[in-house]
C-alpha positions in Angstrom: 0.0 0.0 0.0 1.1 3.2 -0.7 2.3 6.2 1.6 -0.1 7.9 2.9 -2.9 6.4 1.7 -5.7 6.0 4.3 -6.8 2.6 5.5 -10.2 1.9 6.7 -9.9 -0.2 9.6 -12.3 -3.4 9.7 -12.2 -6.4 12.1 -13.2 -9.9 10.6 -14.3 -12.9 12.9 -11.3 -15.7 13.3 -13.5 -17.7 11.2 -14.9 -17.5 7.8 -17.6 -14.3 6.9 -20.6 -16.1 7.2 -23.6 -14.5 7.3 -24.4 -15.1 11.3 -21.0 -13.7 11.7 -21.2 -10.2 10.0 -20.8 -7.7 12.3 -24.1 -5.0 11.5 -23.1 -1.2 11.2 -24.5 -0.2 14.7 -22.0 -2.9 16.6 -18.7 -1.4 16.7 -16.0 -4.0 17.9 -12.1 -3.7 18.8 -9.6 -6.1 17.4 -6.0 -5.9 19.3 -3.2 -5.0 16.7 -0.4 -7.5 16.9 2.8 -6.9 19.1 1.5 -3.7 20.8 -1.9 -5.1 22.3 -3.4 -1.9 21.1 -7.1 -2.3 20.4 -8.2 -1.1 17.4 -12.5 0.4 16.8 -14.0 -0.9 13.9 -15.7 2.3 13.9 -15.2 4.0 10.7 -12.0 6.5 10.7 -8.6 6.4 9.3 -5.0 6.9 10.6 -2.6 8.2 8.9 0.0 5.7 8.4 3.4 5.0 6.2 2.9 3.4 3.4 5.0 0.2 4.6 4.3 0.2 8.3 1.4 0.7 10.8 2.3 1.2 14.7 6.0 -0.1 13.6 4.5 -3.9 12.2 4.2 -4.4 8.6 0.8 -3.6 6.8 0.3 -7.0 5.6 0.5 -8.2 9.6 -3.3 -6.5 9.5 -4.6 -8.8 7.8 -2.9 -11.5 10.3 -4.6 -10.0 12.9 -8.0 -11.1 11.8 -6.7 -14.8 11.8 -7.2 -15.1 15.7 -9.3 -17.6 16.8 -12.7 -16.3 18.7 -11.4 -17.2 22.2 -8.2 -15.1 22.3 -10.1 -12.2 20.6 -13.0 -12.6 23.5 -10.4 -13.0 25.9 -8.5 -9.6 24.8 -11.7 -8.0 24.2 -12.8 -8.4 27.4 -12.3 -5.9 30.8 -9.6 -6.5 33.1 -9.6 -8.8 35.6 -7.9 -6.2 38.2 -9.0 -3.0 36.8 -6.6 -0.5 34.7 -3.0 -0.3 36.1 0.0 1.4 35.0 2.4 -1.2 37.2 2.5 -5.1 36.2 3.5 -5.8 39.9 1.3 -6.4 42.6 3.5 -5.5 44.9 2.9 -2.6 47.5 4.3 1.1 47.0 7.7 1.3 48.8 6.7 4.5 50.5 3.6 2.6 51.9 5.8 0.2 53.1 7.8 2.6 55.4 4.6 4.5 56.2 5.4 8.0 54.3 2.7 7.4 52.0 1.4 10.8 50.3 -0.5 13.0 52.7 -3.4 15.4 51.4 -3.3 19.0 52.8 -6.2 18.8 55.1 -4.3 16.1 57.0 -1.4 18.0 57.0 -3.4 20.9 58.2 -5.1 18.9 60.7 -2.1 17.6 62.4 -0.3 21.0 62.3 -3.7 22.8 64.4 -3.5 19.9 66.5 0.4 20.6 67.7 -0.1 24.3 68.0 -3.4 23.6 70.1 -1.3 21.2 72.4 1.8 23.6 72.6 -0.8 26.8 73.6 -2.3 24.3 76.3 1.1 23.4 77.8 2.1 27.1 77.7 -1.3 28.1 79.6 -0.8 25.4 82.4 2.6 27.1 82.7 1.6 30.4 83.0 -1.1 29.8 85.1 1.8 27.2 87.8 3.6 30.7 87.3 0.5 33.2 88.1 -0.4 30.9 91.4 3.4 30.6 92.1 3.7 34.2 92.4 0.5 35.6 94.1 1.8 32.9 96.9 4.9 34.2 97.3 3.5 37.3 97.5 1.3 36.3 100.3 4.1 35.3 102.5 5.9 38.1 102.1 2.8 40.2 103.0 1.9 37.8 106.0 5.8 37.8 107.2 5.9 42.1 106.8 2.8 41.6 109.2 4.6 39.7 111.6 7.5 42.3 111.4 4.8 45.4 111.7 3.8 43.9 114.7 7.2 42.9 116.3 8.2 46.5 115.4 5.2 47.9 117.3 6.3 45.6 120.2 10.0 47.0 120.3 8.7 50.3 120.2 6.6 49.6 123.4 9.5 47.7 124.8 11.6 50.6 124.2 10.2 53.3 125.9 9.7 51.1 129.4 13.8 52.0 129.1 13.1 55.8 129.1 10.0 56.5 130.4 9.9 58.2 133.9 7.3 56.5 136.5 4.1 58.8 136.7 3.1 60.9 139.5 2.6 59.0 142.8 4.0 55.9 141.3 6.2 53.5 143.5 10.0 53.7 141.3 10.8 50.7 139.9 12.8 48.1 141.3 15.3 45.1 140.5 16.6 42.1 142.8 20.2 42.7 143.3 22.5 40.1 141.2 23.2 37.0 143.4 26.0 36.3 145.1 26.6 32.9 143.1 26.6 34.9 140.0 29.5 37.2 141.6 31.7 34.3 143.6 33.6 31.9 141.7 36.1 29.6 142.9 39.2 31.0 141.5 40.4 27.4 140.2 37.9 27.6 137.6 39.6 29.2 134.6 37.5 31.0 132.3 37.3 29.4 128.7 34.8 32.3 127.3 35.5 35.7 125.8 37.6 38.0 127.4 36.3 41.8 127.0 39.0 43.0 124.6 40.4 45.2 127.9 37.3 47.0 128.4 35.1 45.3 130.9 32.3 43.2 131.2 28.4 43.5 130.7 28.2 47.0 132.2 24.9 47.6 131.1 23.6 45.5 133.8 22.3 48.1 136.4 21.5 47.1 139.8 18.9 49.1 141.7 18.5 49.3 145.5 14.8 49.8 147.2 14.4 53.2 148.4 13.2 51.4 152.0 16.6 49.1 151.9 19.8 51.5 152.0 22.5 51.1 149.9 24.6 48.7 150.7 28.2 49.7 151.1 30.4 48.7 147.8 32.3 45.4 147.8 35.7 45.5 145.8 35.9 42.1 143.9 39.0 40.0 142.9 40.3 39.6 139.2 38.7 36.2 139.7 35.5 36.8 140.8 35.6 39.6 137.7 36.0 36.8 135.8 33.3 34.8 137.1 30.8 37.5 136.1 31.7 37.7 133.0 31.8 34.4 132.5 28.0 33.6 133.7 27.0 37.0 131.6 28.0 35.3 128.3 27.1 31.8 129.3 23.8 33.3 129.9 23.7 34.9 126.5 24.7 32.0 124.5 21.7 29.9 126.4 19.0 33.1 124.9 20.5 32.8 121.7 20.0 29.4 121.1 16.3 29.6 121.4 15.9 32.9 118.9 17.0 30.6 116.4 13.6 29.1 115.7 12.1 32.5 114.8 11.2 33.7 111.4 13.4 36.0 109.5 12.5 39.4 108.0 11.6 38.8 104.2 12.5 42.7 102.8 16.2 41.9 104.7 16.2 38.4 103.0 15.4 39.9 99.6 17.9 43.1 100.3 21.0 40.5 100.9 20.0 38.0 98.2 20.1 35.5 100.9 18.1 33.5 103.1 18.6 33.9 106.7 18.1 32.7 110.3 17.1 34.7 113.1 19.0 36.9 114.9 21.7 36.0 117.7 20.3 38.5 120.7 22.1 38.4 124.1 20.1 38.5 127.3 17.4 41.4 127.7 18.7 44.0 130.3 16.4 44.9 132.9 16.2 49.1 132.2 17.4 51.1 135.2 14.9 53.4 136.7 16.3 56.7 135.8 16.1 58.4 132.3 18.8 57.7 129.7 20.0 61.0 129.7 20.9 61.1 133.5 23.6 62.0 134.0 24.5 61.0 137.9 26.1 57.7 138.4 26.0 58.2 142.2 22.8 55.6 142.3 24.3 53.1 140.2 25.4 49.7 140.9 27.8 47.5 139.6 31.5 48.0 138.2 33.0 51.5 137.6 35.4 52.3 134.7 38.4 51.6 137.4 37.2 48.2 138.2 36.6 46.8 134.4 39.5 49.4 132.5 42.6 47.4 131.7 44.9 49.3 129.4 45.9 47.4 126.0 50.0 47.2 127.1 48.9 45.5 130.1 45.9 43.0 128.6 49.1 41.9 126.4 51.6 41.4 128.3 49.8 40.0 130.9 47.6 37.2 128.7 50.9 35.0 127.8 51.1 34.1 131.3 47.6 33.9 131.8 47.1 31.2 129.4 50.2 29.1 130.8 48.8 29.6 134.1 45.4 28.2 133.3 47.2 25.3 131.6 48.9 24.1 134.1 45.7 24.5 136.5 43.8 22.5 133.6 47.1 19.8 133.4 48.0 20.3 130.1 51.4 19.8 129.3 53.1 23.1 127.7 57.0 23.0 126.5 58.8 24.9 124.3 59.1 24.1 120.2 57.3 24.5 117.5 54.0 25.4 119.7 56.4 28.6 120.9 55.7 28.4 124.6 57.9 27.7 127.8 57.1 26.6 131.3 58.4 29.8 132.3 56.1 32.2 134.4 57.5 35.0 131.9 56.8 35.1 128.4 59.8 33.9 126.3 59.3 36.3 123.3 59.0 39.8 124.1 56.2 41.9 122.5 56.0 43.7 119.0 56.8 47.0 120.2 54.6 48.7 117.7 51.6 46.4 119.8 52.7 48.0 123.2 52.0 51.6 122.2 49.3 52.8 124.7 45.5 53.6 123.7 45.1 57.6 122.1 43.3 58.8 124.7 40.3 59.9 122.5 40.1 56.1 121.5 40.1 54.7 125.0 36.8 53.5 127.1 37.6 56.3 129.4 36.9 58.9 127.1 33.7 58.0 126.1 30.3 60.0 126.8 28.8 58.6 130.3 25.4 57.5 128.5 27.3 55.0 126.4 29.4 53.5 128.9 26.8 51.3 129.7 26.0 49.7 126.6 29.1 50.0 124.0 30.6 46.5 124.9 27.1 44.6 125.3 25.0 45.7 122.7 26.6 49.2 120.4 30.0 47.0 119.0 27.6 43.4 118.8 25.6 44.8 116.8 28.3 46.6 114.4 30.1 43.0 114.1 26.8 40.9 113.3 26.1 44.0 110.2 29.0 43.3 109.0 29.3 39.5 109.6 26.6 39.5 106.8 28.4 41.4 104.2 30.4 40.2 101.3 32.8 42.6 102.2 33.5 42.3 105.7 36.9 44.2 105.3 36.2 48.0 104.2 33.5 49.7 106.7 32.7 51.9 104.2 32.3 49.5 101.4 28.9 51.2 99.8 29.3 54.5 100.6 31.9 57.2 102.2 29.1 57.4 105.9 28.4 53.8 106.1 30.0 53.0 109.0 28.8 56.5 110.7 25.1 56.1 109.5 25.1 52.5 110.5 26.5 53.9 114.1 23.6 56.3 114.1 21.0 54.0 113.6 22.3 51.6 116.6 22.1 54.3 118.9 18.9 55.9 117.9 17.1 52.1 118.9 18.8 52.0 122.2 18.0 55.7 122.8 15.2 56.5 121.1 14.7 59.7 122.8 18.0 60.8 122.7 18.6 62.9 119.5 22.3 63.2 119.7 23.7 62.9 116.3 27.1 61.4 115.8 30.1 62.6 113.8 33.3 61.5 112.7 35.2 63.5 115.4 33.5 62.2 118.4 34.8 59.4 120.7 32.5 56.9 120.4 32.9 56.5 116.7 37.0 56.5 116.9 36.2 53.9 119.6 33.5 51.8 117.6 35.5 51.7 114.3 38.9 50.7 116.5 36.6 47.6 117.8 35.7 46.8 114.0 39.5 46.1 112.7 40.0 44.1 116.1 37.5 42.0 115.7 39.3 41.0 112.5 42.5 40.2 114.1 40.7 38.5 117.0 39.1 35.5 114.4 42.8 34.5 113.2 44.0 34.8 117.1 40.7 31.9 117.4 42.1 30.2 114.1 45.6 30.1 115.4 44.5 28.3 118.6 42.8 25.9 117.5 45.3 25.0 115.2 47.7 24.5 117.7 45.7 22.9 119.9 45.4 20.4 118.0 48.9 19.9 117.7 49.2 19.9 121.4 46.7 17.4 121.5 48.3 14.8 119.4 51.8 15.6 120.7 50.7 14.7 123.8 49.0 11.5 122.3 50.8 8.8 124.1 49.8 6.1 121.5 51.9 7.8 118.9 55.3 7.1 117.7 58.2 9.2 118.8 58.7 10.2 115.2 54.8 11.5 114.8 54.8 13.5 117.3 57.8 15.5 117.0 57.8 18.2 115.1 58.7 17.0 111.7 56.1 15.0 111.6 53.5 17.1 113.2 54.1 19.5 110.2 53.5 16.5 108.4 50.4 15.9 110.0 48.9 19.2 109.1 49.9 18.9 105.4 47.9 15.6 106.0 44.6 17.5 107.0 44.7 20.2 104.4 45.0 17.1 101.8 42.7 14.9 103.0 40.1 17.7 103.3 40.0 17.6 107.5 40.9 21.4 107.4 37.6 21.9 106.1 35.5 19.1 106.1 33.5 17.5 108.9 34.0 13.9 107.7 37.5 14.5 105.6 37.6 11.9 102.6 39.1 8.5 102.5 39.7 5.5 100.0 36.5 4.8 100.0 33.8 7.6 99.9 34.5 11.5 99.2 34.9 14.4 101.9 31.4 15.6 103.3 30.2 18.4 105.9 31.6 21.4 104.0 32.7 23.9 106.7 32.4 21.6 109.3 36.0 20.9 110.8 36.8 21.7 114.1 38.8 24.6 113.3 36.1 26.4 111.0 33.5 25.5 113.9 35.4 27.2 116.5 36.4 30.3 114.7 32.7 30.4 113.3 31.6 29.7 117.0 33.6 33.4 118.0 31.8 35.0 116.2 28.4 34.0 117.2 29.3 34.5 120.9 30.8 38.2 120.1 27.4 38.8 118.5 25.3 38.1 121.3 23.7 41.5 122.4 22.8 43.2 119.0 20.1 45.3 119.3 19.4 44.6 115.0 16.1 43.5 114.6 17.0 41.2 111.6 19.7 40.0 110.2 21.2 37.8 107.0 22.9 34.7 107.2 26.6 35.5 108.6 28.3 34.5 105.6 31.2 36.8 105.5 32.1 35.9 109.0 32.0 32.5 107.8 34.6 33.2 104.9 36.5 35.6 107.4 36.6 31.8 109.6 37.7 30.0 106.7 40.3 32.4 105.7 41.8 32.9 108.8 42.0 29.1 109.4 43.9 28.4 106.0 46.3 31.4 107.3 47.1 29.3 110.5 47.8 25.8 108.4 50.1 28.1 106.4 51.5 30.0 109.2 52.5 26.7 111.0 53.9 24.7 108.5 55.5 27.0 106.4 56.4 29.6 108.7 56.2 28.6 112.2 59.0 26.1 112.3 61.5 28.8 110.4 60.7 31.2 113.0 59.0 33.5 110.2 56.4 36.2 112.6 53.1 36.3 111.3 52.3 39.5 109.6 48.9 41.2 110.6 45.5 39.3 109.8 44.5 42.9 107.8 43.4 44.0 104.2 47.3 44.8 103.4 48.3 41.9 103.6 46.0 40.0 101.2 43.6 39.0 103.4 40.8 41.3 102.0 41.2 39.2 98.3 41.5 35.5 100.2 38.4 36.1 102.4 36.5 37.4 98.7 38.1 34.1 97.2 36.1 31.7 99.8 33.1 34.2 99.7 32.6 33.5 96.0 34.0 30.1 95.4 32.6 28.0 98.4 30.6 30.2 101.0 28.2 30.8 98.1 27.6 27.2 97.7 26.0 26.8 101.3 24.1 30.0 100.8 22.7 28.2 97.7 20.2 26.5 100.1 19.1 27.4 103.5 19.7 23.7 105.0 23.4 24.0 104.4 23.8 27.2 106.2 21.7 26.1 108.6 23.0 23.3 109.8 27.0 24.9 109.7 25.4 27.5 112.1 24.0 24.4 114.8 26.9 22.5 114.7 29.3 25.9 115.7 26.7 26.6 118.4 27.9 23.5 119.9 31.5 24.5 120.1 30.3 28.5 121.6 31.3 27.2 125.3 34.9 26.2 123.9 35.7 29.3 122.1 39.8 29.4 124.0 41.0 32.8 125.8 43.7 33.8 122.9 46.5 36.3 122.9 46.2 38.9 120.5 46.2 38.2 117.1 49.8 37.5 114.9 48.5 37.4 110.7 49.9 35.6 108.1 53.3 35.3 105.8 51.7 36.9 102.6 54.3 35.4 100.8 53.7 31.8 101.7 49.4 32.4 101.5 48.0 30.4 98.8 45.2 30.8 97.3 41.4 29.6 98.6 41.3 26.0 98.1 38.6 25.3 95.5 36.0 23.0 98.0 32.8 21.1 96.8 29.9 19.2 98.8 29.6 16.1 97.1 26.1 14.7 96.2 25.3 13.0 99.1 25.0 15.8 101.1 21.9 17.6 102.2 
């Protein structure tokens, strides 16, 4: 057939064109073309084709086509079995298999609504938790300012019983004299609390006589029953203070410090005399005068050498020369630092002070300025915030134990050059605590007949002491061994009883609240490192201590411990809490120490870097 020429498609039964078989002109039928299963209509239209070929086969293969037998043309004309598909396998879709088949957008849709619903339902709880969260905090801080409102009130009351004069026709009021047990000691029974840095003991105590009983005549007491005063006054303080513990502390303080506190360490409440504060006329007062309780400082140092030895040997404790620098000798072996036997200025001296003050500057003025700063960071610089902190502070003490008094303080007068002289002592007076204990220690185990010769000389008592500062027993209650870590930060023996020095020196303060001591803990700490270094480096070499003071690093050491392991306990109130009980326990040990020798700078290392392991609360 020619190119192009136009074929008229028919389809012819397998078998011969009978009459039956003729297909009429209203029944169109299909007949598959060979090789490509295409079904051809007999419906009349043409294709146009090449002359040779049609669909790639041979025109003459047409007319093969129409050879097929009836049952494979019924069989190809008929639908498929499984419906039209564009695979031959009947195998599932990979993706199907894995379960990423193809997702419409409404399902998409849907599941994307149905995250963001969840997520803005999560978010709500949250910020509800947070809502309820805050309006409770809220209400204890408004139920604790209540408390303080009303404990505030209460001072105020209790304040002005100290100044108010009895009304007209009014019997005075009157006080039982102090009794004779809490004069009379035996003099065998050394003291082993505070002495009163040269100035007296609780002066503040005023003992009144009935108008109808007259006034006994005055009886002169002995250095040793002196002592036996003082010691009941502070025995008696640390008993009150023990119980204030359990009371709640002052939120707005709390917040102020960014630390949670306990209550504050109050001494014993006075009894108030029955004159005004502003009077004048000590001829009706009881108790010591300033010649009973004055000891100048030349005197307080030369003399508390052989006071210690002679309490040792009352107590039996060995004491021999070495390494612990002492001798049996009644005098002292060393002589003084002459720049530390310079007499008092006299404007700096007890004696010099206003008569009003007198009674209360040791018991309740210089506790109270020690406990302020016992709480600060920086427990070093008096004027750390501002140029007047020290002299504002000093103010505001004196206004709550006068409050009718309006006698405004400046930096020329007395009682500040006094109060700020007490501040740097009290420094020098934690490493004098740190030094003894140290050494005590040593004497202890020196004395420790169940040693060897060789550990208990002095060789290998410096050996001992490296020993503790490796082990962790410098600093740790329960130091660590070869089979579980150190634990009880803070809690060695020689933190406890520097820590317990200052508690006892704080008992009086007339604060109302107060912040967890933490820089009196770090002053502890530092001061007891200084005493490792001082006797193993220093001690042996006959190297002096230098002066426990910001100059000679002390002020960055004491910042070191503040900010790399004191902040750790003040992380949670537990910690801090139980470091505070467990010094309590060592108050009534706190040793009668010379005054303070400091540090080699040279030989301080740096703050040892301390952690609480896990197990601890």
């Amino acid at each position: 057939m020619p190119r192009g020429q136009k074929i008229k498609k028919t389809a012819a039964k397998a078998k011969g064109g009978g009459a039956g078989n003729q297909k009429t002109a209203n029944s169109p039928s299909t007949v598959p073309t060979p090789h490509t299963g295409t079904n051809l209509s007999t419906d009349d239209h043409y294709l146009d084709v090449p002359g040779e070929m049609l669909n790639g086969v041979p025109n003459n293969s047409i007319a093969h086509s129409t050879q097929l037998s009836e049952a494979v043309a019924e069989e190809q004309l008929a639908e498929p079995r499984y419906g039209l598909r564009a695979r031959t396998s009947q195998n599932q879709h990979p993706a199907k298999a894995v379960g990423v088949s193809k997702r419409s957008r409404e399902e998409i849709a849907t599941e994307v609504n149905n995250k963001k619903a969840k997520k803005q339902a999560a978010d709500n709880a949250k910020a509800a938790e947070v809502e309820r969260q805050q309006q409770l905090h809220a209400a204890q801080i408004a139920k604790i300012a209540a408390l303080e409102d009303n404990r505030a009130q209460q001072d105020r009351k209790l304040s002005d019983t100290f100044v108010a004069d009895p009304a007209a026709g009014a019997l005075p009021r009157t006080q039982d004299k102090l009794k004779s047990a809490h004069r009379v000691r035996e003099q065998n029974n050394p003291i082993d609390g505070l002495q009163n840095d040269g100035h007296g003991g609780p002066t503040d105590m005023v003992v009144e006589e009935s108008e109808v009983v007259p006034a006994p005549r005055k009886q002169t007491l002995t250095a040793a029953e002196k002592r036996a005063v003082l010691r009941e006054s502070v025995l008696l303080s640390v008993s009150s203070q023990r119980a204030s513990l359990d009371v709640a502390l002052s939120t707005p303080t709390r917040l102020s410090a960014g630390t949670s506190k306990s209550a504050p360490l109050s001494g014993r409440t006075r009894t108030p005399a029955s004159e005004s504060i502003g009077f004048d006329d000590e001829s009706g007062l009881g108790g010591f005068e300033d010649g009973d309780v004055y000891v100048n400082r030349e005197a307080a140092i030369q003399g508390s050498a052989a006071g210690a030895r002679a309490a040792a040997k009352q107590l039996g404790i060995k004491v021999s020369a070495g390494l612990l620098g002492e001798s049996d000798a009644d005098e002292p072996s060393v002589t003084p630092n002459p720049k530390r036997t310079k007499g008092v200025k006299k404007d700096k001296s007890f004696s010099a002070l206003p008569d009003y003050i007198k009674p209360v500057v040791q018991s309740k003025i210089i506790p109270s300025i020690i406990e302020y700063y016992g709480t600060r960071e920086d427990v070093w610089n008096p004027d750390a915030t501002h140029r007047d902190q020290f002299l504002d502070l000093l103010q505001d003490i004196q206004s709550r134990i006068f409050p009718r008094k309006n006698q405004e303080i400046k930096r020329s007068d007395t009682v500040y050059k006094y109060c700020r002289q007490r501040f740097y002592e009290w420094h020098n007076k934690v490493q004098s605590i740190a030094n003894n204990a140290v050494r005590d220690a040593m004497v202890e185990r020196r004395d420790n007949d169940s040693l060897t010769q060789r550990d208990r000389s002095e060789n290998g008592l410096i050996k001992w002491l490296e020993g503790q500062l490796a082990s962790g027993a410098a600093y740790y209650g329960q130091p660590k061994t070869t089979n579980a870590p150190a634990k009880d930060l803070f809690q060695s023996k020689y933190i406890l009883k520097t820590f317990a020095y200052h508690l006892v020196k704080i008992s009086g303060s007339v604060l109302p609240d107060a912040a967890y001591p933490a820089g009196a803990l770090a002053l502890s700490c530092a001061a007891v490192q200084r005493a490792f270094e001082y006797y193993i480096h220093d001690k042996p070499y006959g190297v002096e201590q230098k002066d426990f003071s910001a100059k000679e690093n002390a002020h960055d050491l004491t910042a070191e411990w503040y900010q790399g392991n004191v902040s750790w306990a003040l992380a949670k109130d537990s910690r801090f809490e139980n470091i505070m009980a467990a010094a309590m326990q060592h108050m009534r040990e706190v040793p009668v120490a010379k005054r303070t020798i400091g540090a080699n700078p040279n030989r301080l290392g740096a703050a040892p870097k301390l952690f609480e392991p896990p197990s601890s609360p």
